[in-house]
Residue, then its C-alpha position, 0 to 999 in steps of 0.5 A: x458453911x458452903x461446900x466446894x460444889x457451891x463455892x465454884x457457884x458463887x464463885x467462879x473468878x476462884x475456881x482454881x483456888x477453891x477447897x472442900x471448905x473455903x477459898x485459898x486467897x493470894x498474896x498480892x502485896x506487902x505494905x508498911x505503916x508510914x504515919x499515925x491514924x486514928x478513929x475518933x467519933x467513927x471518924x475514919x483517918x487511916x495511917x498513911x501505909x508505903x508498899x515494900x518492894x517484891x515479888x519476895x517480901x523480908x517480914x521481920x520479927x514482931x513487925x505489923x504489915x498490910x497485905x493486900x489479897x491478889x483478884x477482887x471479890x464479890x460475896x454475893x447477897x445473902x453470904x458473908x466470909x470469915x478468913x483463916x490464916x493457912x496453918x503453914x503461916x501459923x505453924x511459922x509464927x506468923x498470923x494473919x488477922x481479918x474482919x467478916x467479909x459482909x453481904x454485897x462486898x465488892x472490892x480488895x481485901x485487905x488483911x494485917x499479917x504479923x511475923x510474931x517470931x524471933x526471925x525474918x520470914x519470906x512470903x513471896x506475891x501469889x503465895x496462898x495466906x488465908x482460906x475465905x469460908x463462906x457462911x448463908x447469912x439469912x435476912x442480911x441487908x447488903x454493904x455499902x460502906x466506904x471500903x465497897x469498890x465499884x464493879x468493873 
């Protein structure tokens, strides 16, 4: 696991955001699912998904949402991250589920967020969610699926 002195290397754009074991992430927005997908034969066919209206979002109890992360990254070759929810959202029932951030992955990240309370939460655009820890992968090839955005 990588340090705060080679996190603010690999990661400049998140100096800011940078802890002694990982990178806060910020929540940029809030989306709802809207229409049935599926994953039949490896075939692709998300839900359709609608974004609330913030800056402040209402997560209601036992309610699934997407959350989209503020600044896209880049996990340089030879790195991959795993997320963590920050403990503040666990310790308020609320969990945020992630996949592994693969070498070469350019592009937003997205994450589920579930309020498994028995009240609303609010969590506002820009509030830190999730800690990215970063991992040396040794003799890793790159990503290049269909979720890979171009670089600007």
């Amino acid at each position: 696991m990588l340090g705060e002195k080679e996190l603010k290397k690999l990661f400049p754009d998140f100096e800011d955001l940078i802890q002694p074991s990982g990178i806060d992430l910020e929540l940029d927005k809030i989306f709802i699912q809207n229409g049935s997908g599926s994953l039949i034969d490896n075939e692709k066919n998300l839900p359709e998904i609608k974004e609330l209206e913030g800056p402040i979002y209402t997560l209601e109890p036992h309610t699934p949402y997407l959350a989209s992360i503020k600044r896209k990254i880049k996990i340089p070759k030879g790195y991959a991250m795993l997320y963590n929810p920050r403990s503040t959202l666990l310790r308020s029932f609320v969990s945020v589920q992630t996949a592994v951030g693969d070498p070469g992955f350019y592009g937003t990240l997205t994450f589920l967020i579930i309020n498994h309370g028995n009240y609303p939460y609010k969590i506002k655009k820009g509030d830190r969610i999730a800690q990215g820890v970063v991992f040396e992968v040794v003799g890793s090839g790159e990503y290049n699926g269909s979720y890979q955005e171009k670089e600007e």
